[in-house]
C-alpha positions in Angstrom: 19.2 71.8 40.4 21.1 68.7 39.5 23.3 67.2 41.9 26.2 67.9 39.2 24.9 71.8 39.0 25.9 71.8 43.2 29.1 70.3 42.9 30.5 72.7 40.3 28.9 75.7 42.5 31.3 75.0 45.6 34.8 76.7 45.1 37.2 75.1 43.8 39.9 73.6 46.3 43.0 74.8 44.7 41.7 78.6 44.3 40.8 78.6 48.5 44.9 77.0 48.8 46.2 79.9 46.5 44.2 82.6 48.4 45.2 81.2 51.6 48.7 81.7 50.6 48.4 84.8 49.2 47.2 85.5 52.7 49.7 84.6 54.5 52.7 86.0 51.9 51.0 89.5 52.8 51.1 89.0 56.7 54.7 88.0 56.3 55.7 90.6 53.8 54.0 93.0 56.7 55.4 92.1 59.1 59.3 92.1 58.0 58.5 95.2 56.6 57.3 96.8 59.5 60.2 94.9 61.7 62.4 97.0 59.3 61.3 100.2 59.9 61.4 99.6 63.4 65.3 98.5 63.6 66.0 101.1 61.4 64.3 104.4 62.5 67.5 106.7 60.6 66.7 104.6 57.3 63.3 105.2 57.5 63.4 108.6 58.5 65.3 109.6 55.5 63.0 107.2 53.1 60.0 109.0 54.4 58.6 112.6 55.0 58.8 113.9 58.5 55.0 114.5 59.6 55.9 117.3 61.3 57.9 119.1 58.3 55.0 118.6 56.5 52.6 120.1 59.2 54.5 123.1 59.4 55.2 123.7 56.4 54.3 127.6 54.9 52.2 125.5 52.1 49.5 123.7 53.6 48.0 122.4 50.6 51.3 120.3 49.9 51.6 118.6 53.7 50.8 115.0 53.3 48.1 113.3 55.7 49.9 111.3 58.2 48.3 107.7 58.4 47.5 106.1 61.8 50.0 103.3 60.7 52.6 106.0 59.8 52.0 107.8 63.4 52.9 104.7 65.4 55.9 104.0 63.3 57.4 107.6 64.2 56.6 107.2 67.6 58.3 103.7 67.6 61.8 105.6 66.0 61.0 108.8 68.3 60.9 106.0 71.5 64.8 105.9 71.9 65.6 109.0 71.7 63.2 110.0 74.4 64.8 107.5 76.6 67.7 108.7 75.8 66.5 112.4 77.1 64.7 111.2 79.8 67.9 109.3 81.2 69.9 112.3 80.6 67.2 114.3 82.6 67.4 112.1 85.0 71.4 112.1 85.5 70.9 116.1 85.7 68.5 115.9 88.6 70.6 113.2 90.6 73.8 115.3 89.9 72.0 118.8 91.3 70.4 116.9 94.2 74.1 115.5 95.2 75.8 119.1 94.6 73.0 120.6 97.0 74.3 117.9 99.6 77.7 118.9 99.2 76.5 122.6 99.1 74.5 121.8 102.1 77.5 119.9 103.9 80.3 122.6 103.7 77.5 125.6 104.7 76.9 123.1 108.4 78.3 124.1 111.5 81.2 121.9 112.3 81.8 120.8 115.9 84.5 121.9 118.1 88.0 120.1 117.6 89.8 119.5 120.5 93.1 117.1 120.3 96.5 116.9 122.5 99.7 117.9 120.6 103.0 117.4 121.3 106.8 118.2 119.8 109.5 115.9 121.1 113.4 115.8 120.3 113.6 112.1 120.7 117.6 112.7 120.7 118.7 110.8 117.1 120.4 107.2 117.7 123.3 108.5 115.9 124.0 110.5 118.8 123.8 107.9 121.8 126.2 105.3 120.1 129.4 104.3 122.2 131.6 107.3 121.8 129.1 109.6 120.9 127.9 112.9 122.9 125.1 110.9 124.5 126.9 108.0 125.3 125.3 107.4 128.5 121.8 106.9 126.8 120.8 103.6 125.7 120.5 102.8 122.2 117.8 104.7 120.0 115.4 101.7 119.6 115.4 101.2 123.1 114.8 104.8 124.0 112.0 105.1 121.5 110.2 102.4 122.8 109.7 104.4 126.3 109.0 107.6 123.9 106.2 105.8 122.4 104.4 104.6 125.1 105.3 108.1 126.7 103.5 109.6 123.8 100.6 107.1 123.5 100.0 106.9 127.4 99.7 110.9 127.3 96.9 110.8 125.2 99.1 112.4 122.5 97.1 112.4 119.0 99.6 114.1 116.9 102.9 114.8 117.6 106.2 116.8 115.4 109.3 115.0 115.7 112.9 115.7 115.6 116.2 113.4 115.5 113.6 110.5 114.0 116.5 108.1 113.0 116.0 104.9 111.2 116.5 102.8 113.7 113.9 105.0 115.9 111.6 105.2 112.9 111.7 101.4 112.7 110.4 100.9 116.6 107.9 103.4 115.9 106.5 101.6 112.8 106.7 98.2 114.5 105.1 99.2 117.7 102.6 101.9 116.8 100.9 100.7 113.7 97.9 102.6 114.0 99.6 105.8 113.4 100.5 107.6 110.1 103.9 109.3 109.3 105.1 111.7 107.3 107.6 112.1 105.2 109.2 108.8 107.4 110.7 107.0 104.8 109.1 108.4 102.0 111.9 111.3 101.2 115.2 109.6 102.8 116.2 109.9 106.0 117.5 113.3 106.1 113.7 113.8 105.8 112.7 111.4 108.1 114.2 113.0 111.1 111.7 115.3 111.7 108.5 113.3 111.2 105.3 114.5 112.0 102.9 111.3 113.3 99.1 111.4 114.1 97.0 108.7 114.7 95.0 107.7 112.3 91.7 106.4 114.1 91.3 110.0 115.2 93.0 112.1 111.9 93.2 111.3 108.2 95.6 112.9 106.1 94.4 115.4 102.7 97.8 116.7 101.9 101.7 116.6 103.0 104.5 118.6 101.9 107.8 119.8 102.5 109.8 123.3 102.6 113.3 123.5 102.7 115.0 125.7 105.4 119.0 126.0 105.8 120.3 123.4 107.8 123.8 123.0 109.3 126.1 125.3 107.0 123.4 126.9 105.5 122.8 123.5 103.6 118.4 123.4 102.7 116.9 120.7 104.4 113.3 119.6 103.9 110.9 120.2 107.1 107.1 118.5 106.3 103.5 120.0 107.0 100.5 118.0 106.3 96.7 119.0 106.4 95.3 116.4 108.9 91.1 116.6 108.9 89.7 115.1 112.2 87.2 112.3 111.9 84.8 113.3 114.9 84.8 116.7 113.6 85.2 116.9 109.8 87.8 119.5 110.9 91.0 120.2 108.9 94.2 121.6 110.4 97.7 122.6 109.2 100.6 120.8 111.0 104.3 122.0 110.7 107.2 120.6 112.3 110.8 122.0 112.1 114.1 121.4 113.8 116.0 124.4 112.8 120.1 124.2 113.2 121.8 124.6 116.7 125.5 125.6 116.7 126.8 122.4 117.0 128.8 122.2 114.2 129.7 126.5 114.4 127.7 129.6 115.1 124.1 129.3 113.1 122.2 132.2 114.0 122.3 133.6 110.3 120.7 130.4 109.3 117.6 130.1 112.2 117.6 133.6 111.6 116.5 132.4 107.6 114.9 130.1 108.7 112.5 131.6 110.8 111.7 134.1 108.2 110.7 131.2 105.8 108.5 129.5 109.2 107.0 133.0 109.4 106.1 133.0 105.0 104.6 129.3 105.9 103.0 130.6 108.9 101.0 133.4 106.8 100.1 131.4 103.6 98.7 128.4 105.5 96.6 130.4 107.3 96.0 133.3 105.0 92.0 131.2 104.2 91.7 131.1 108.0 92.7 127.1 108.3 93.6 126.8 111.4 97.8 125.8 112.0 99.9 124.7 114.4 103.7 124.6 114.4 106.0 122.2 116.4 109.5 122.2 116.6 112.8 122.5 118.2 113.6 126.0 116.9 116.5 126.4 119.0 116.2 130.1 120.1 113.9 131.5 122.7 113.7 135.6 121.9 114.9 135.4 118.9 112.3 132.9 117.2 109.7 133.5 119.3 109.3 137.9 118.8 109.6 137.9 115.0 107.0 134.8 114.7 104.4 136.4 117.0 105.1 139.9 116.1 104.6 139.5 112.2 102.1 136.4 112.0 98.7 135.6 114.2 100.7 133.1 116.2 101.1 132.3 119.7 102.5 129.8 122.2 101.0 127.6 123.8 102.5 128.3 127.2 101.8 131.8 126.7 103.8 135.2 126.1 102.9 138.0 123.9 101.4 138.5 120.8 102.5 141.4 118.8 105.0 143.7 120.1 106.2 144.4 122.6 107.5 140.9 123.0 107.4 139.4 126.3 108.5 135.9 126.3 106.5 132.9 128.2 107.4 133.2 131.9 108.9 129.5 131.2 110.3 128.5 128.2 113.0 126.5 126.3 113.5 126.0 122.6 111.0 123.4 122.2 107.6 125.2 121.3 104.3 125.0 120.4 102.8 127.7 118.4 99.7 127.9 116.9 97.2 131.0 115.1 94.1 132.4 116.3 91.7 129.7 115.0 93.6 127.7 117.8 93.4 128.2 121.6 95.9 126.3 124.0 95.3 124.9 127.6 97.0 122.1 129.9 100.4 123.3 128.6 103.4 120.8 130.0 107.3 120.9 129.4 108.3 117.7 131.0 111.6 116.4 132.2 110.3 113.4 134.9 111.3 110.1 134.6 111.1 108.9 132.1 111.8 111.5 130.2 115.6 111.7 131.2 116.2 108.6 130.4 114.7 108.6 126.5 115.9 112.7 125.7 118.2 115.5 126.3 115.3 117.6 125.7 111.4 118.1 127.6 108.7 116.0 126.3 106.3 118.8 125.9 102.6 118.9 124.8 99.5 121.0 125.2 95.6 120.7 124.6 94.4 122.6 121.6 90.6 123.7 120.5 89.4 125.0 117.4 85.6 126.3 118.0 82.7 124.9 116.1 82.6 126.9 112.8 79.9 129.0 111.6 
């Protein structure tokens, strides 16, 4: 063969440059197109018939054979939607596994609660001003510093308040700042003068409200209870504090009388779940308060008496009281008027130790 013959044997240059082209034009063209079909799955999808219509369908000689090609592209769409299950699946299991906590939580013995209470006329600063009934007490913000570190050195942990005037509220909030109050100056200070306080490294308050009661004239005034849950224990407890009217501004036994018919209503519907409660106050009665509230509710005193009738009333008592239902037991009852109680009320500084047992 001539040398001439070889050279027009070889392929031509140009044809190899438009086949390599053509090549890569194809690779391209694939590539976008499959890119396409991935970012669009719902395009796709409707372009194309579903594999699995087609296998099930009632014909079988119509189904279409599904490619290998076409089998990775529908599991490519199918991928995010089976994320999308398996994170909702997911969610589900870490939801039921935190409800069977919670379940498991509330269904746990608690541990006993056991907490000093006290109810303490603190004798309002209105009252003690030059001229006033009191005169020979000193000013209410002096008194209620000695109250406070009365109440604090007792070991008190959550006390009811009466005659909690501003400028007594104002000591307390100054000089006790790790304690909570309620309503203090939340509802005015009609409500504020019968405050219940806690302290809040040992309670934490869920709930406060008020009732009204007739006051002086028959006039409502509001009287709080809060739901207090102990830290150490996980233990909630009802707490209401009252001052109902003495008959200092004309008789007012028709009003306590109302009164302690509402304290009894309170009394039932608080406990009615068996929560345990506890009621502080200055009621101003002894039989009178004390028979109807033991006889129609599950209450008792803490310094004793009957429950139920007949009514026998403590050996010692005044109109300062301490009641609470039978998910609370009382112990290490005191109704104090040493120094330097005198000198801070007209009335006893009186508190009690309280347990609720462990529940079951």
């Amino acid at each position: 063969m001539s040398r001439h013959s070889q050279r027009r044997s070889r392929p031509d240059a140009s044809v190899i440059g438009t086949v390599a082209l053509a090549v890569v034009l194809l690779v391209v063209s694939a590539v976008f197109l499959a890119w396409g079909r991935f970012v669009d799955p719902a395009e796709n999808a409707a372009a194309e018939p579903d594999p699995m219509m087609a296998a099930g369908s009632s014909s079988p000689s119509t189904a279409t054979p599904v490619s290998r090609s076409q089998q990775s592209q529908d599991r490519m769409q199918q991928a995010p939607a089976q994320a999308i299950v398996h994170r909702d699946a997911l969610i589900q299991r870490i939801e039921k596994h935190k409800e069977k906590k919670k379940t498991k939580r509330s269904h746990e013995v608690s541990l006993p609660t056991t907490f000093r209470v006290s109810t303490f006329n603190v004798l309002g600063a209105s009252h003690t001003v030059s001229g006033g009934r009191h005169a020979r007490f000193a000013p209410g913000a002096t008194r209620m510093r000695s109250a406070v570190q009365l109440i604090q050195g007792t070991g008190i942990t959550v006390a009811g308040l009466q005659e909690f005037q501003p400028p007594q509220y104002n000591v307390f909030r100054e000089i006790a700042p790790g304690w909570g109050v309620y309503p203090g100056a939340q509802l005015g200070q009609a409500a504020m003068a019968n405050s219940i306080v806690w302290r809040s490294d040992v309670w934490e308050l869920v709930s406060a409200q008020t009732m009204q009661i007739p006051y002086f004239g028959g006039n409502p005034m509001p009287m709080p209870y809060v739901q207090l849950r102990n830290l150490e224990s996980g233990r909630t407890v009802w707490f209401f504090n009252t001052h109902n009217p003495a008959d200092a501004h004309g008789p007012a036994q028709q009003y306590r009388n109302r009164a302690t018919a509402l304290e009894i209503g309170l009394a039932q519907r608080l406990g009615a779940d068996g929560s345990p409660v506890v009621f502080t106050g200055d009621y101003n009665d002894r039989e009178p308060f004390f028979c109807p509230m033991t006889a129609q509710t599950d209450m008792h005193a803490a310094n004793g008496g009957s429950t139920g009738t007949p009514c026998s009333l403590p050996a010692a008592s005044n109109v300062d009281w301490i009641m609470g239902n039978t998910s609370v037991s009382f112990d290490n009852f005191h109704s104090d008027y040493t120094a330097p109680v005198p000198q801070i009320s007209d009335h006893h500084f009186v508190w009690a130790d309280a347990t609720i047992p462990a529940s079951d």
